[in-house]
C-alpha positions in Angstrom: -19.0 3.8 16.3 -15.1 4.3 16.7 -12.7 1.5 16.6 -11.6 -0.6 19.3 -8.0 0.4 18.9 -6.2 3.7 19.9 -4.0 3.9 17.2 -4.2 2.0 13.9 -6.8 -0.8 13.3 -5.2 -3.4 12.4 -8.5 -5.0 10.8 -8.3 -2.8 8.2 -5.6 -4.4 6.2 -7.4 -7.7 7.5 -10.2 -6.9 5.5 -8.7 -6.3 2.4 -11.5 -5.1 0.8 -11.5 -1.9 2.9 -8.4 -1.6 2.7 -8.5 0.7 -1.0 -11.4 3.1 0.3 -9.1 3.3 3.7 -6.6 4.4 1.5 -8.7 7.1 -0.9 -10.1 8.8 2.1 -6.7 9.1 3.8 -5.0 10.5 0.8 -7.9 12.9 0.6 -7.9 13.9 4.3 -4.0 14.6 3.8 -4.3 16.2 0.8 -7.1 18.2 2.4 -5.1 19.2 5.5 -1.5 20.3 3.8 -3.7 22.3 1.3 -5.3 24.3 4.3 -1.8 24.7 6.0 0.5 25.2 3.1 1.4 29.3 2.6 0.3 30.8 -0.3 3.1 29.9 -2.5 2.7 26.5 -2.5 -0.6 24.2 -3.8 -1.2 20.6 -3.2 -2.5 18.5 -5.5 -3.3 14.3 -6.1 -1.1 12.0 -8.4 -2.0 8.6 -9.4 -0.1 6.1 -11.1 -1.8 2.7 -12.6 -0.8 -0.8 -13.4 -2.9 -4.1 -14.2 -3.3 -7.2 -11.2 -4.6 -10.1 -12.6 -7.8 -10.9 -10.3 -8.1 -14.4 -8.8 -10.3 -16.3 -6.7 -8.5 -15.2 -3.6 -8.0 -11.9 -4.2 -6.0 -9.6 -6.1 -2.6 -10.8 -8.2 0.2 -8.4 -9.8 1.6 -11.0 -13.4 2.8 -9.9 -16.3 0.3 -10.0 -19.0 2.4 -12.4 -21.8 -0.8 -14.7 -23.9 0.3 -18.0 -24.6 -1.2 -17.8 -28.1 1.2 -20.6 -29.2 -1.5 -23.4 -27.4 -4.0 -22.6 -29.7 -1.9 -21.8 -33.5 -1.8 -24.6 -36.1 1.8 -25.1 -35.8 2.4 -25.6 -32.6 0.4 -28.7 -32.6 2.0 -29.9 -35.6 5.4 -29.6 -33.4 3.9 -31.4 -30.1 3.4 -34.7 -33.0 6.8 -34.8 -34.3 8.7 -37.5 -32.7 12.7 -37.0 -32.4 15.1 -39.8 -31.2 13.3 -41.2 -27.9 11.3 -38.4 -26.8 8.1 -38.2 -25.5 5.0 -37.3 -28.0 2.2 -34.9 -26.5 -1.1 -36.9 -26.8 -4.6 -35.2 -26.8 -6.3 -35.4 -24.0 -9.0 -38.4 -23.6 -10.4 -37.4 -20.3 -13.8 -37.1 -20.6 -16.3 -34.2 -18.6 -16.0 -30.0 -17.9 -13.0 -29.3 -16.2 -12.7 -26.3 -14.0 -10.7 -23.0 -15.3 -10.0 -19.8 -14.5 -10.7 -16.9 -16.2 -8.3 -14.2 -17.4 -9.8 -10.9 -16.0 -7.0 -7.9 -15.7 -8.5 -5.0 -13.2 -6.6 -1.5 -13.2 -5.1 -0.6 -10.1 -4.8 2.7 -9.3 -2.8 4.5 -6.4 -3.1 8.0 -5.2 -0.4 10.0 -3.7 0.0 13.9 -2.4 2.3 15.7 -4.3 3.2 19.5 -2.7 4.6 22.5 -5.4 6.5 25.5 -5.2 4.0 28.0 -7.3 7.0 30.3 -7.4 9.1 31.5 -9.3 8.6 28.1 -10.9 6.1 25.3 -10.9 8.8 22.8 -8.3 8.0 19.5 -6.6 8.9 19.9 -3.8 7.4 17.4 -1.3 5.6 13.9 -2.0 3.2 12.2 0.5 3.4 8.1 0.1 0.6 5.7 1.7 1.8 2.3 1.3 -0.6 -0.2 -0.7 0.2 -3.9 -0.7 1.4 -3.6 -3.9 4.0 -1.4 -3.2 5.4 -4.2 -0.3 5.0 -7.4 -2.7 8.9 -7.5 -4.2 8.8 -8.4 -7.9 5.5 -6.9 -8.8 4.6 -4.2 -10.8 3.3 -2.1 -7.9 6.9 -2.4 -5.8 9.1 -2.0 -9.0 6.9 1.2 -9.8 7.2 2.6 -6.3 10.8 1.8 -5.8 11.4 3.4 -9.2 9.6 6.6 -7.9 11.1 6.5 -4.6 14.8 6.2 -5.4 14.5 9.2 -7.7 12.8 11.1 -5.3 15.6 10.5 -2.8 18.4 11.6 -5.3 16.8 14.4 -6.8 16.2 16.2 -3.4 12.9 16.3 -3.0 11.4 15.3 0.3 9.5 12.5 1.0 6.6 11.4 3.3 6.8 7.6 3.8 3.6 6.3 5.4 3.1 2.8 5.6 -0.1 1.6 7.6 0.3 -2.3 6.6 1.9 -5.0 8.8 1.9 -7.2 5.7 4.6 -7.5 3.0 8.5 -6.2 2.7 9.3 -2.8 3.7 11.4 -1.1 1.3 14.9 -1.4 1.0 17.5 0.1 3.5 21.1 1.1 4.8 20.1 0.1 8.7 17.4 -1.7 10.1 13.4 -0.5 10.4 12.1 -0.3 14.0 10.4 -3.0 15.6 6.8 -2.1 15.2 3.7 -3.2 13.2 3.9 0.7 11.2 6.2 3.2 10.5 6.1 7.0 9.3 9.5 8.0 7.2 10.8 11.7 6.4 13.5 11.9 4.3 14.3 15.5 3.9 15.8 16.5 0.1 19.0 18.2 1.3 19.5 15.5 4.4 23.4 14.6 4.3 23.8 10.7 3.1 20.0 10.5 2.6 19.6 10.1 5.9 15.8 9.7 7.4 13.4 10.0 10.1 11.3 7.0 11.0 8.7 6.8 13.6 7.4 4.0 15.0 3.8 3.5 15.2 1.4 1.3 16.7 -2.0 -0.1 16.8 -1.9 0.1 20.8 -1.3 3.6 20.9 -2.1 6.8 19.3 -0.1 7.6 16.2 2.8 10.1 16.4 2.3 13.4 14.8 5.2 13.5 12.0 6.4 17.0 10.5 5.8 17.3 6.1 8.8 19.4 4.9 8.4 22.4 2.7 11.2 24.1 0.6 13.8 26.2 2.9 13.2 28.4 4.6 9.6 27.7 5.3 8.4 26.0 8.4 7.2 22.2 8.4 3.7 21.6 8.2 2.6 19.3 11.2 0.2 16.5 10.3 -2.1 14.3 12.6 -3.0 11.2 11.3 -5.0 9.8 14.3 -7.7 12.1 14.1 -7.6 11.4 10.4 -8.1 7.4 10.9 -10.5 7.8 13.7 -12.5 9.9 11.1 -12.8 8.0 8.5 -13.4 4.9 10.6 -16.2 6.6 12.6 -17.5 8.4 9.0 -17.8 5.0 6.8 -19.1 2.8 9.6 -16.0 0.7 9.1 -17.3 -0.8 12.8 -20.5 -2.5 10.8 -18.1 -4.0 7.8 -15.5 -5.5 10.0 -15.9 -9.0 11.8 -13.7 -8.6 14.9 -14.2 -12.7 15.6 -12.0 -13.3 12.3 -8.3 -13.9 12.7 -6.3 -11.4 11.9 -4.2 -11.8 8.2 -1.2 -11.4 9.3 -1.6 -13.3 12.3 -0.3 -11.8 15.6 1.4 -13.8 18.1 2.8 -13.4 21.8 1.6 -10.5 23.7 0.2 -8.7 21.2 -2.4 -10.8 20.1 -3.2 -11.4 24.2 -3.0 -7.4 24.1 -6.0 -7.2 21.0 -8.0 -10.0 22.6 -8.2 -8.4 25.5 -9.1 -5.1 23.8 -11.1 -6.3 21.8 -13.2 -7.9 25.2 -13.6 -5.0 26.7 -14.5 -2.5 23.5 -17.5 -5.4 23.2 -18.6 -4.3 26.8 -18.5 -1.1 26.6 -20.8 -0.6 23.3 
């Protein structure tokens, strides 16, 4: 079954548990395709980087993991009795019956990236393929501080960077002039680029992605990569057509014309199966 959409399903990131094994089989079909293209004297390989996201009842939470192991010492409740001037005294609790908690579970988060190399005359980085998660667009979490961490260095070392962010959800990362006007957008930042200037493409769910060039180390050619194909692969290959409920809302919500645009869509890919 292929998605209802030309270019990027927007469901995807709707469904937010697909959104992870969207993600891993992206990575892999890049990695795949830059590894097939890439001369000889370069070899591709994946990076990961991990952090902990606290997991709650609706969904998935980046917090800094700091126990409160003063509630439960000896001393602090000696401290919560003592009375001083006119202040107030913590009393115990007399409320009778179970009271409804949540538990503490910490998950590992993993994110995989595509990291190109110069074989010779040295092992170089010399290109590094990004696919946003919603980590990396949450500001003050451990998944943007990481990523912004990583991608500021990248920029001022001079190495180039593929940007590709697939989510209509969360903050786009920082910069000098404004981001286009569309739900996605595909960034090249090339290493030696005067005043770290970048390329950004805007992309759409209404329309086939653009094809966007990966840099390589001067003077070799850039390698050209096709993402649409990729989606409409992995779509069609994990039967993302018999997890998704079309019927739902989408998260974010889309107003205006474009959400008359998908419902429309969406009416006509239901007569045509």
């Amino acid at each position: 079954m292929n998605s209802p959409f030309p270019g990027m399903d927007p469901y995807i990131e709707s469904c937010g548990f697909l959104w992870e094994d969207f993600h891993d089989d992206l990575i892999n079909e890049i990695k795949r395709a830059l590894a097939e293209a890439a001369p000889a004297r370069y070899f591709v390989r994946t990076g990961r980087r991990s952090y902990y996201v606290l997991i709650e009842s609706e969904g998935k939470t980046e917090h800094s993991f700091v126990p409160d192991v003063k509630i439960a010492t000896p001393e602090s409740s000696k401290k919560s009795k003592k009375k001083s001037g006119g202040a107030a005294v913590a009393e115990p609790s007399t409320e009778e019956g179970p009271r409804m908690l949540r538990a503490f579970i910490a998950e590992e988060h993993r994110e995989a990236f595509v990291e190109i190399y110069e074989a010779e005359p040295e092992q170089r980085l010399v290109t590094t393929i990004e696919v946003l998660s919603p980590s990396n667009k949450r500001p003050g979490t451990e998944g943007w501080d990481l990523y912004q961490s990583k991608r500021q260095s990248v920029l001022l070392v001079g190495i180039n960077l593929v940007e590709i962010d697939l989510l209509r959800g969360g903050q786009r990362p920082p910069m000098l002039d404004p981001w286009p006007n569309s739900p996605y957008t595909l960034l090249v930042a090339r290493g030696l680029s005067p005043y770290q200037r970048c390329k950004v493409w805007p992309a759409f769910f209404q329309q086939p992605l653009p094809e966007i060039p990966v840099p390589l180390d001067h003077p070799d050619a850039d390698i050209p990569l096709q993402l649409q194909p990729m989606i409409e692969a992995i779509y069609k290959r994990s039967r993302y057509g018999g997890s998704i409920d079309y019927g739902k809302p989408l998260k974010p919500p889309l107003r205006g014309t474009q959400a008359a645009w998908v419902k429309a869509q969406l009416r006509a890919w239901q007569k045509s199966k």
